[in-house]
MIDOSE-1310 file (N, C-alpha, C; in nm, 2 decimals, decimal comma, always signed):
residues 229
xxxx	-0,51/+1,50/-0,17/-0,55/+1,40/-0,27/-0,53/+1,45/-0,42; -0,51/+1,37/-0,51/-0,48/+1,46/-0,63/-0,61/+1,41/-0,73; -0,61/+1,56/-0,81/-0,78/+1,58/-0,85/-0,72/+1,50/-1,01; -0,85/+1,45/-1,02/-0,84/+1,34/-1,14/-1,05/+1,30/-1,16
xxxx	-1,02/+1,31/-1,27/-1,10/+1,30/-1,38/-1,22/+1,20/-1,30; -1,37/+1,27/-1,27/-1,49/+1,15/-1,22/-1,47/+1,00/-1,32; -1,49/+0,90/-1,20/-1,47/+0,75/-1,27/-1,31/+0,72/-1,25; -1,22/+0,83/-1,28/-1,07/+0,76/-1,22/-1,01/+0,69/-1,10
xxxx	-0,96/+0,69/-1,07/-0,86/+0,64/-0,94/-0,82/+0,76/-0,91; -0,83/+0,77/-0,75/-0,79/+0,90/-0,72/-0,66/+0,85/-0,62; -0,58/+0,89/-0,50/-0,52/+0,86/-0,43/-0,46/+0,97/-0,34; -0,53/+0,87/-0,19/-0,52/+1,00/-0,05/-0,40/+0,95/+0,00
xxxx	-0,33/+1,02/+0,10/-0,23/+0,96/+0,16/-0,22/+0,98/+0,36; -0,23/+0,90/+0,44/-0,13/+1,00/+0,56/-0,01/+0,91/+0,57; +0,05/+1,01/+0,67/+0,21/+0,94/+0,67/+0,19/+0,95/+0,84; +0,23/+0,78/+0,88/+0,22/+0,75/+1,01/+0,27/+0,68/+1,04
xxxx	+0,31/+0,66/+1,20/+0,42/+0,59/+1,25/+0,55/+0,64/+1,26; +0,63/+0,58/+1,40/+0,80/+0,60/+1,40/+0,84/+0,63/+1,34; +0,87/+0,54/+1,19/+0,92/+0,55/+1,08/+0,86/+0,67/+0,94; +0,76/+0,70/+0,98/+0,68/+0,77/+0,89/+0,66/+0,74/+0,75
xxxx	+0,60/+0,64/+0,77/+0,52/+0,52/+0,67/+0,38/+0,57/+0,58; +0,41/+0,61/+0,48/+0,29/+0,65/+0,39/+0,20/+0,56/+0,35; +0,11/+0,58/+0,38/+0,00/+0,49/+0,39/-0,12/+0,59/+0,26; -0,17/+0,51/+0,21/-0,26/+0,53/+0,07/-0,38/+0,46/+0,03
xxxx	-0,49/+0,53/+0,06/-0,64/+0,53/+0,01/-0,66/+0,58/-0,08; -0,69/+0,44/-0,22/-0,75/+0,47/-0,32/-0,88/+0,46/-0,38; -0,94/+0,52/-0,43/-1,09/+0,51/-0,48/-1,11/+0,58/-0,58; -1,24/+0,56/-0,61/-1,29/+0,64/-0,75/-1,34/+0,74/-0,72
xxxx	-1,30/+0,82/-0,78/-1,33/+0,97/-0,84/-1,49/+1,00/-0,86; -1,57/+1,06/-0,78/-1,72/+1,06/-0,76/-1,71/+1,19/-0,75; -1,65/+1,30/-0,77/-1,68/+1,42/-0,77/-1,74/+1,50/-0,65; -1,72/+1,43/-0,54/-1,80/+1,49/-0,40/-1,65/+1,56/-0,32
xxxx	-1,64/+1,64/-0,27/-1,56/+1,72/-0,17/-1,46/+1,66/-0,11; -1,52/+1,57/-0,06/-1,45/+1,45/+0,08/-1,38/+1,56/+0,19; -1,40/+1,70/+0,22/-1,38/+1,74/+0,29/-1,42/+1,70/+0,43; -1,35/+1,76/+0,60/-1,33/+1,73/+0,71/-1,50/+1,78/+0,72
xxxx	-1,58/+1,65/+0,80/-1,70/+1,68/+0,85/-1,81/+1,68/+0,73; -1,82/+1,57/+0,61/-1,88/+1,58/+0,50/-1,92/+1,45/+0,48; -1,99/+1,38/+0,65/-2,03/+1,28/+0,65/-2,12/+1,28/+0,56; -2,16/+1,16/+0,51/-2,28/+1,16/+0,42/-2,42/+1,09/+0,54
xxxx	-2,58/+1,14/+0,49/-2,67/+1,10/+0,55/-2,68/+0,93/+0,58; -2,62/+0,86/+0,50/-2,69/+0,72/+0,45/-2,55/+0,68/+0,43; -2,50/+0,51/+0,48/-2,45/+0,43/+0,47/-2,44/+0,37/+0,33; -2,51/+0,42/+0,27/-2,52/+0,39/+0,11/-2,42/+0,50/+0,00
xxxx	-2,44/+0,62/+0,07/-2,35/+0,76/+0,03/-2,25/+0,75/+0,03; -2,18/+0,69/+0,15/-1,97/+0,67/+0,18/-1,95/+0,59/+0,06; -1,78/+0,67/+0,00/-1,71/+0,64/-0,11/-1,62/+0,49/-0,06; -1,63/+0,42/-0,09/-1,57/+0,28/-0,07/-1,42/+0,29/-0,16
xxxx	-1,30/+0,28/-0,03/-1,14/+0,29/-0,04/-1,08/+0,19/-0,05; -0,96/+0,13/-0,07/-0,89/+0,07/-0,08/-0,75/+0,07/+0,01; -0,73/+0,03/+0,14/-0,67/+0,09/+0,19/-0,55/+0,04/+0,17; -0,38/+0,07/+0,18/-0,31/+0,02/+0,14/-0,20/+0,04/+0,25
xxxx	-0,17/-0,11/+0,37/-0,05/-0,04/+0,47/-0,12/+0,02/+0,57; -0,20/+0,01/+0,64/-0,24/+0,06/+0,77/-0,12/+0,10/+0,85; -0,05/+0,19/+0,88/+0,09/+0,14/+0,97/+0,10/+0,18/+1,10; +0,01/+0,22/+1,14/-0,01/+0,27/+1,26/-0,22/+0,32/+1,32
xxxx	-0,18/+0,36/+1,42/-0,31/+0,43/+1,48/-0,44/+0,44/+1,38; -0,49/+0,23/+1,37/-0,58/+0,27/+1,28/-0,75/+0,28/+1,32; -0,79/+0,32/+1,46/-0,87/+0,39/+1,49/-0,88/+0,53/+1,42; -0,76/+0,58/+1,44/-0,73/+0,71/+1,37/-0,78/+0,73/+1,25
xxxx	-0,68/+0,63/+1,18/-0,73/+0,59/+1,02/-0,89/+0,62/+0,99; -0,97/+0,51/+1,06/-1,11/+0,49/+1,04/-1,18/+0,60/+1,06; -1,15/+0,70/+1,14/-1,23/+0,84/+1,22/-1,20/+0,94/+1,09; -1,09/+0,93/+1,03/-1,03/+1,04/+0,97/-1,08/+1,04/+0,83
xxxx	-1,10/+0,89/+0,76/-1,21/+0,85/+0,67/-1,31/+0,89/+0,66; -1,43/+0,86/+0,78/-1,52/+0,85/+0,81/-1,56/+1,01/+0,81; -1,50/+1,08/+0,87/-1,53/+1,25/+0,86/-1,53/+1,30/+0,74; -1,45/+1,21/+0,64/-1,44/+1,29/+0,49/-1,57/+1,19/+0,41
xxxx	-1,66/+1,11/+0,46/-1,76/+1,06/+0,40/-1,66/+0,91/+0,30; -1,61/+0,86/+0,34/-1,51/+0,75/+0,32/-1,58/+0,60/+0,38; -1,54/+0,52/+0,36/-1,47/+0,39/+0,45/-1,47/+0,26/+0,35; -1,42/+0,20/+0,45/-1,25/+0,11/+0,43/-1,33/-0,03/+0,36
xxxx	-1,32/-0,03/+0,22/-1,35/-0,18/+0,18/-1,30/-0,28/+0,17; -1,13/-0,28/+0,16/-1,05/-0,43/+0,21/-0,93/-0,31/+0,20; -0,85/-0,42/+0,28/-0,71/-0,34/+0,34/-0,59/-0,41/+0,28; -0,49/-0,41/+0,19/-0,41/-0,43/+0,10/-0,27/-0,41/+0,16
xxxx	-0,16/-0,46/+0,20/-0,03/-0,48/+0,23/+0,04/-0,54/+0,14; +0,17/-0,39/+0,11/+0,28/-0,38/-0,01/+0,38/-0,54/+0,09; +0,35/-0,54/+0,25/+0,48/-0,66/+0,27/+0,44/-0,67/+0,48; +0,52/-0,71/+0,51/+0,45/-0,73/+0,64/+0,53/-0,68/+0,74
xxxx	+0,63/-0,59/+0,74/+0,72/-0,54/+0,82/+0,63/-0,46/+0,94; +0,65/-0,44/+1,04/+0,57/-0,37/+1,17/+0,52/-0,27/+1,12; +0,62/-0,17/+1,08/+0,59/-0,02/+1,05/+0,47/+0,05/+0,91; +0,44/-0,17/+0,84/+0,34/-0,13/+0,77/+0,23/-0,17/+0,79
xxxx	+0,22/-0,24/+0,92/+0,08/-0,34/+0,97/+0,01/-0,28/+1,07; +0,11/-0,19/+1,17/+0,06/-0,16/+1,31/-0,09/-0,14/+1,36; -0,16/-0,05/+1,21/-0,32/+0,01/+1,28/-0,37/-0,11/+1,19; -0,33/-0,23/+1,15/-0,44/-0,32/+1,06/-0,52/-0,38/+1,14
xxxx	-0,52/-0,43/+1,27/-0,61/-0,49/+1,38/-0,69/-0,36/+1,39; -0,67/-0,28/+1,45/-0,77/-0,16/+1,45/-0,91/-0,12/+1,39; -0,81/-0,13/+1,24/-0,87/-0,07/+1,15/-0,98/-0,20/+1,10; -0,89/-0,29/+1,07/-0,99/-0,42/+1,09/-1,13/-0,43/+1,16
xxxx	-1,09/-0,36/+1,25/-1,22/-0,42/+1,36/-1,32/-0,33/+1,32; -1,30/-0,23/+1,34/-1,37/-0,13/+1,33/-1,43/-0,07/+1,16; -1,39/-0,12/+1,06/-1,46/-0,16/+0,93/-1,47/-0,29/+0,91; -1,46/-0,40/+0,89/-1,50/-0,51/+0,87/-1,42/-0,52/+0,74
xxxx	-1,32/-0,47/+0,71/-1,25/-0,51/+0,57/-1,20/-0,67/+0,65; -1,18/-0,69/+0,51/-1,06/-0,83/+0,50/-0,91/-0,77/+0,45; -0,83/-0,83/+0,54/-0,65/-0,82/+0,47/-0,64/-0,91/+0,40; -0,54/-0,88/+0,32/-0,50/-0,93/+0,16/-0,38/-0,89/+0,17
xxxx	-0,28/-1,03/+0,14/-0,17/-0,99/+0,11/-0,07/-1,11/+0,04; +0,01/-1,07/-0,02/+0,09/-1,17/-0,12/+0,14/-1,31/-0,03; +0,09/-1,41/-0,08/+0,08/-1,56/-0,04/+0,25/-1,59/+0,02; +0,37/-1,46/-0,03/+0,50/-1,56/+0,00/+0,51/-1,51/+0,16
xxxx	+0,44/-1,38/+0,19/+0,46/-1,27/+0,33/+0,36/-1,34/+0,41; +0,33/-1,45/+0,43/+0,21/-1,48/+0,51/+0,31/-1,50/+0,64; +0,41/-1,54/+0,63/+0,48/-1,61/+0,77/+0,52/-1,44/+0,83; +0,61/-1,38/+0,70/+0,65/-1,27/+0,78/+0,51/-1,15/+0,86
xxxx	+0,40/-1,17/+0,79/+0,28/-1,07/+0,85/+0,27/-1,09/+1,03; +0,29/-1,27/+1,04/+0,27/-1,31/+1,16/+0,38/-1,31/+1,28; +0,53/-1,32/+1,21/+0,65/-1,33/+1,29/+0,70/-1,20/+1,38; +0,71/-1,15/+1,53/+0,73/-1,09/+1,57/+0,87/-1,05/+1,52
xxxx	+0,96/-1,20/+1,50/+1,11/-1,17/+1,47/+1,09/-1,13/+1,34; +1,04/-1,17/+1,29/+1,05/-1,19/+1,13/+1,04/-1,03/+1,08; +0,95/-1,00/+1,12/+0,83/-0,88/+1,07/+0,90/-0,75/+1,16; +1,04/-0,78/+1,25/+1,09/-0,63/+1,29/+1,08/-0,62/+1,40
xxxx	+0,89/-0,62/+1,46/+0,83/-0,57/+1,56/+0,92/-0,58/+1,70; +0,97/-0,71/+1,75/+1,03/-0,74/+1,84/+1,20/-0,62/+1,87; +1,27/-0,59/+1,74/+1,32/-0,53/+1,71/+1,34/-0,36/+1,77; +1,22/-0,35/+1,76/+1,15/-0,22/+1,76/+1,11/-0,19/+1,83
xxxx	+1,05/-0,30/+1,99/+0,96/-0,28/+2,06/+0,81/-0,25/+2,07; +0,77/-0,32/+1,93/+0,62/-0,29/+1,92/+0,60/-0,48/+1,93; +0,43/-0,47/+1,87/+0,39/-0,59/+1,89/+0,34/-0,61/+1,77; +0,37/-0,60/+1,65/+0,28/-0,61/+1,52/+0,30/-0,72/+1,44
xxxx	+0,14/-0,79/+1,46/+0,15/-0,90/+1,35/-0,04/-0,93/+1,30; -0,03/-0,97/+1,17/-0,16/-0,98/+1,12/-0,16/-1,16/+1,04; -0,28/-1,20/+1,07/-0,32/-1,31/+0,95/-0,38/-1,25/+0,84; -0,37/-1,26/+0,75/-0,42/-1,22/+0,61/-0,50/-1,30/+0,59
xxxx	-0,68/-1,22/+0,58/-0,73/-1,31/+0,55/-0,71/-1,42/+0,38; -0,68/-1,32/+0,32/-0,68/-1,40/+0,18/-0,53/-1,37/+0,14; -0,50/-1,44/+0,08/-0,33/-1,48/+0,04/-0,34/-1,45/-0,14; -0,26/-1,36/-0,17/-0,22/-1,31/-0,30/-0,14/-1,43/-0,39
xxxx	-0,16/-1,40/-0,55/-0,06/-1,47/-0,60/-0,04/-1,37/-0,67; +0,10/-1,39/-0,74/+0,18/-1,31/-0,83/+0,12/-1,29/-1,02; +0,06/-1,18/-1,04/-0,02/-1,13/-1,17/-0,17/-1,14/-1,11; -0,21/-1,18/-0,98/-0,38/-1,16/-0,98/-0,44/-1,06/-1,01
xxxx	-0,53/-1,07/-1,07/-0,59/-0,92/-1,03/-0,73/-0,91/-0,96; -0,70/-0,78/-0,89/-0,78/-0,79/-0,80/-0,88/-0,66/-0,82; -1,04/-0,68/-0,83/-1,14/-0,62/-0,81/-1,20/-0,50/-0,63; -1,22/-0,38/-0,66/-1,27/-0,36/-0,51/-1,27/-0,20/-0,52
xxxx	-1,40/-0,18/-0,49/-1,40/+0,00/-0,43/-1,45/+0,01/-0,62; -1,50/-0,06/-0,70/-1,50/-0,01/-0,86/-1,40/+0,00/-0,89; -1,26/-0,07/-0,91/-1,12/-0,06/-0,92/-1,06/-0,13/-0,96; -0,97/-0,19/-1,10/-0,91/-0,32/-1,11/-0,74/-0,28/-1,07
xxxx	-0,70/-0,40/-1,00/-0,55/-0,36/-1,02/-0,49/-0,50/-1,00; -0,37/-0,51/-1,02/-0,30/-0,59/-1,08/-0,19/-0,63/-0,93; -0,19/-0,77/-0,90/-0,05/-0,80/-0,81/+0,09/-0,79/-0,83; +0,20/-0,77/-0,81/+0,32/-0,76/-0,90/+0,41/-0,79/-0,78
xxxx	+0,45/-0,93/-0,77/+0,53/-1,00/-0,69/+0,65/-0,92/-0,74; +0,73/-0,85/-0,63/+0,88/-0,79/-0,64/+0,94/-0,81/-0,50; +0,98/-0,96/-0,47/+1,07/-1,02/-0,36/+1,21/-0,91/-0,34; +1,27/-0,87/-0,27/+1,37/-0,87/-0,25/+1,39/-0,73/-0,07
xxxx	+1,30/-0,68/-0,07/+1,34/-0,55/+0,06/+1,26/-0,68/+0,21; +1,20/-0,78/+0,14/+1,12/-0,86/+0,21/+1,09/-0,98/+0,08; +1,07/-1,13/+0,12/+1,07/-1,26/+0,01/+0,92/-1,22/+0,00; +0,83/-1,15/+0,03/+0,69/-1,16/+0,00/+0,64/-1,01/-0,06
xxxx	+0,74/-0,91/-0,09/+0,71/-0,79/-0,11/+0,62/-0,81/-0,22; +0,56/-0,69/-0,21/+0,44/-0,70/-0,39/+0,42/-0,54/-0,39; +0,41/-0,46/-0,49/+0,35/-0,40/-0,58/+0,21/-0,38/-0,64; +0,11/-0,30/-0,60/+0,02/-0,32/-0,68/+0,00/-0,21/-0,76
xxxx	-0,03/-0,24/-0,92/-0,08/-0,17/-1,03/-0,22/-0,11/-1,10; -0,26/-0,03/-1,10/-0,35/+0,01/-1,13/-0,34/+0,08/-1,31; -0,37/-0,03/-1,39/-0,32/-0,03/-1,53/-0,39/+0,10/-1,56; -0,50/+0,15/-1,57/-0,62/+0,23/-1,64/-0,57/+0,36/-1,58
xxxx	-0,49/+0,41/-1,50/-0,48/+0,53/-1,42/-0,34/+0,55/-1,40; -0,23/+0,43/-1,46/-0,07/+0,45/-1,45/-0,04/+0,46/-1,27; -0,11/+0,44/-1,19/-0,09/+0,42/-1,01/-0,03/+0,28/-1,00; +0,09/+0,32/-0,94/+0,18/+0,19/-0,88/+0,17/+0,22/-0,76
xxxx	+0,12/+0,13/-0,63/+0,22/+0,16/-0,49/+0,27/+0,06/-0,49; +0,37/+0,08/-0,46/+0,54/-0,01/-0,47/+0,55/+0,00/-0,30; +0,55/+0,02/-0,21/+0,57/-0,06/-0,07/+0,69/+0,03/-0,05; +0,79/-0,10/+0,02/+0,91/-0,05/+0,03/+1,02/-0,12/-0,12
xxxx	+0,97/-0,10/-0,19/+1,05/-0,21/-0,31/+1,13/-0,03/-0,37; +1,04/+0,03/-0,43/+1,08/+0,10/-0,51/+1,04/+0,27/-0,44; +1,16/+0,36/-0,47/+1,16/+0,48/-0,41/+1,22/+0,62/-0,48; +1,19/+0,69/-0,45/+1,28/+0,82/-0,54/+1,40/+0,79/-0,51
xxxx	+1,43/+0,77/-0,59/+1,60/+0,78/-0,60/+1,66/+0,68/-0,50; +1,59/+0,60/-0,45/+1,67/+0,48/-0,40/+1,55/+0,34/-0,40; +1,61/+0,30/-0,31/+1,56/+0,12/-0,28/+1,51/+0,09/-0,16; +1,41/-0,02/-0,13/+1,43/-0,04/+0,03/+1,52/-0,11/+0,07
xxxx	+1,55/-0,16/+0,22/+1,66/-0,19/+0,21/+1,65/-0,38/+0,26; +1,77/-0,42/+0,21/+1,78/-0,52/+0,20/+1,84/-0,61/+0,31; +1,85/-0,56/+0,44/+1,95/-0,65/+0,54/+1,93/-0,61/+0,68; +1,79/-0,68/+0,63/+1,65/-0,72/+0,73/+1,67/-0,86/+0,70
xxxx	+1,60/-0,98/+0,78/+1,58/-1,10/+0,77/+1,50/-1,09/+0,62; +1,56/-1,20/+0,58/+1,49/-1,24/+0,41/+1,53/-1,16/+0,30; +1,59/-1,03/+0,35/+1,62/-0,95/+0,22/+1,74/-1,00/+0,17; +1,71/-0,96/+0,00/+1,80/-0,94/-0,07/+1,88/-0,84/-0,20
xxxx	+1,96/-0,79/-0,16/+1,95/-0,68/-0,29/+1,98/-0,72/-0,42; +2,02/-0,86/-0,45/+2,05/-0,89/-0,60/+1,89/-0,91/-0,66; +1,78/-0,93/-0,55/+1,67/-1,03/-0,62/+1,62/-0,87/-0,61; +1,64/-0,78/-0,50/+1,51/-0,65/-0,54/+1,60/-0,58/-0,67
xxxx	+1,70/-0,57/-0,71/+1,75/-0,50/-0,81/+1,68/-0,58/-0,93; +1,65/-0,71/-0,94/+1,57/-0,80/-1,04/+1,45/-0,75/-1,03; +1,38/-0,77/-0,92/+1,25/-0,74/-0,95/+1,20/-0,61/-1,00; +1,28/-0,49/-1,01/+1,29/-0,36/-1,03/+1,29/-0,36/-1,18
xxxx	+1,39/-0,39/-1,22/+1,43/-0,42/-1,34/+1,35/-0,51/-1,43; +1,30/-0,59/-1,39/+1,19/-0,71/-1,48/+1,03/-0,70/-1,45; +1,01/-0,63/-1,34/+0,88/-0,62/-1,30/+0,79/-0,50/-1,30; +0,92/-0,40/-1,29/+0,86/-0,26/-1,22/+0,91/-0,15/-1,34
xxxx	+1,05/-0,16/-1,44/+1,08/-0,07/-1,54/+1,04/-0,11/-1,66; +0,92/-0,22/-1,66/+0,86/-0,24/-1,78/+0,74/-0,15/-1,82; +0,69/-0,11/-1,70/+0,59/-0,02/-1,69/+0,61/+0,11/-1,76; +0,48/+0,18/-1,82/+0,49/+0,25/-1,90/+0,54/+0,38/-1,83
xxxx	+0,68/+0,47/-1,88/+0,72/+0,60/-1,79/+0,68/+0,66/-1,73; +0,54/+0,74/-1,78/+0,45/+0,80/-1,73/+0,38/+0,77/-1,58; +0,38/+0,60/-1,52/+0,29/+0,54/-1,44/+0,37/+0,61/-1,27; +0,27/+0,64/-1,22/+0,27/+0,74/-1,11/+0,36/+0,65/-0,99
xxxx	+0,44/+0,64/-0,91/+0,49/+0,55/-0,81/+0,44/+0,63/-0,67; +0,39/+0,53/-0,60/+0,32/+0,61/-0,47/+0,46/+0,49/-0,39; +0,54/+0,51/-0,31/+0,59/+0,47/-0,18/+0,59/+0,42/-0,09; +0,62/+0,38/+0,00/+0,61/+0,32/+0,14/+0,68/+0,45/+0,21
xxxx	+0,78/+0,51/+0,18/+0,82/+0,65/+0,25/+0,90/+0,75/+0,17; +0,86/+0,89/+0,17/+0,93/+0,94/+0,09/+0,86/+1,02/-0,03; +0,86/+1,07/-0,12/+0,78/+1,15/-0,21/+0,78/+1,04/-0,37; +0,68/+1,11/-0,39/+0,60/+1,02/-0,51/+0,71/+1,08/-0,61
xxxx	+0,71/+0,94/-0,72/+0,79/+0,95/-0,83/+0,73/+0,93/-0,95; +0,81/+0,89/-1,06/+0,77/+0,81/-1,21/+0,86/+0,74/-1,19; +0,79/+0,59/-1,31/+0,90/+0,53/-1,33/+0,96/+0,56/-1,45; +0,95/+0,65/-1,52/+1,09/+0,68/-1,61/+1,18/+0,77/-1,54
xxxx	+1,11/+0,81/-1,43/+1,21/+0,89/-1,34/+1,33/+0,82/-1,31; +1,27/+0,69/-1,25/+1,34/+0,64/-1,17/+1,45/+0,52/-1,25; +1,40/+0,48/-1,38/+1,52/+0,45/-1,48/+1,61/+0,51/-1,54; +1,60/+0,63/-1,56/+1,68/+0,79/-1,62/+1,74/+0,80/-1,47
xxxx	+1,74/+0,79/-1,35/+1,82/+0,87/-1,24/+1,84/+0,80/-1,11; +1,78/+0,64/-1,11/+1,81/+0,58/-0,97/+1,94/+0,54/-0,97; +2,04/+0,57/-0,86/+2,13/+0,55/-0,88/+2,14/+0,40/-0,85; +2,03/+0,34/-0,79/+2,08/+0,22/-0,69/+2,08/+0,09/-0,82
x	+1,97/+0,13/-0,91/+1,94/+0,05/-0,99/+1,98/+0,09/-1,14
């Protein structure tokens, strides 16, 4: 996790699934360890996360939280492809979050064809309980951050911002040195090169890019050197 200032945004990661899908819990910075086995006494004590992409084994998820004195206050999806939904039933059940996801991915969260899964041999699909619009901003865990509709790796992809702390996770939209990819059902690379460009390099250079796969960037990194864009 990377150490940042009590009261900040912090941001944990594991990387899980086939595909090896980064998956990111964020929360505020409380100055406690969160080390393995640092349950807290009291249900009052656990740091309240933000989870972003469950993508797999999210029993796993919940246990692995829960040992570092964590758990799950709503569960947030960058888009609805298999390899980013898999542990959200899971994880679901066993915290009582609500999913949240951008109002245009509602079909793809639920479509076996749509969403990959059938593709792949898995079985992943979610209803979201609440449906995103594009600039919302959303409250949760002590945390504001911002929706940022960027259609094109998927027509429902989104972005969320975390203005006060420069934290983007960008999904599969935006990546070190490349793109996600576009030639999946619904993708398009003219509209994700747009939404990169009008949504995502307006952002101030400095603002941190967390991924859907792959290592963390900037976005002045990624205007100085992406080749795709």
């Amino acid at each position: 996790m990377a150490n940042r200032e009590i009261g900040t945004a912090a941001v944990g990661s594991m990387c899980l699934g086939m595909v090896q899908t980064n998956c990111y819990f964020v929360f505020k910075e409380d100055g406690n360890d969160h080390g393995v086995d640092t349950v807290p006494e009291s249900e009052r004590e656990f740091t309240p996360v933000i989870f972003f992409d469950p993508a797999d084994h999210g029993a796993m998820i919940y246990d692995e939280l829960k040992k570092r004195g964590f758990k799950v206050e709503a569960i947030y999806l960058t888009h609805g492809h298999f390899d980013h939904i898999s542990g959200v039933k899971e994880l679901q059940k066993l915290s009582g979050a609500k999913v949240y996801a951008y109002e245009k991915e509602a079909k793809l969260c639920e479509d076996l064809d749509y969403n990959l899964s059938n593709m792949f041999g898995t079985n992943a699909s979610v209803k979201p309980d609440v449906l995103l619009t594009d600039g919302e901003m959303c409250e949760c865990a002590g945390l504001k951050f911002k929706v940022i509709a960027t259609p094109g790796h998927t027509p429902g992809s989104c972005c969320y911002y975390f203005e006060d702390d420069r934290i983007l996770i960008s999904g599969d939209t935006l990546f070190e040195g490349s793109v996600g990819r576009t030639d999946f059902p619904g993708g398009s690379a003219a509209t994700l090169v747009r939404s990169c460009h009008e949504k995502l390099f307006v952002l101030p250079d400095d603002t941190v890019v967390y991924p859907g796969h792959g290592a963390e960037t900037t976005i002045g990194f990624e205007k100085e050197n992406n080749m795709y864009l």
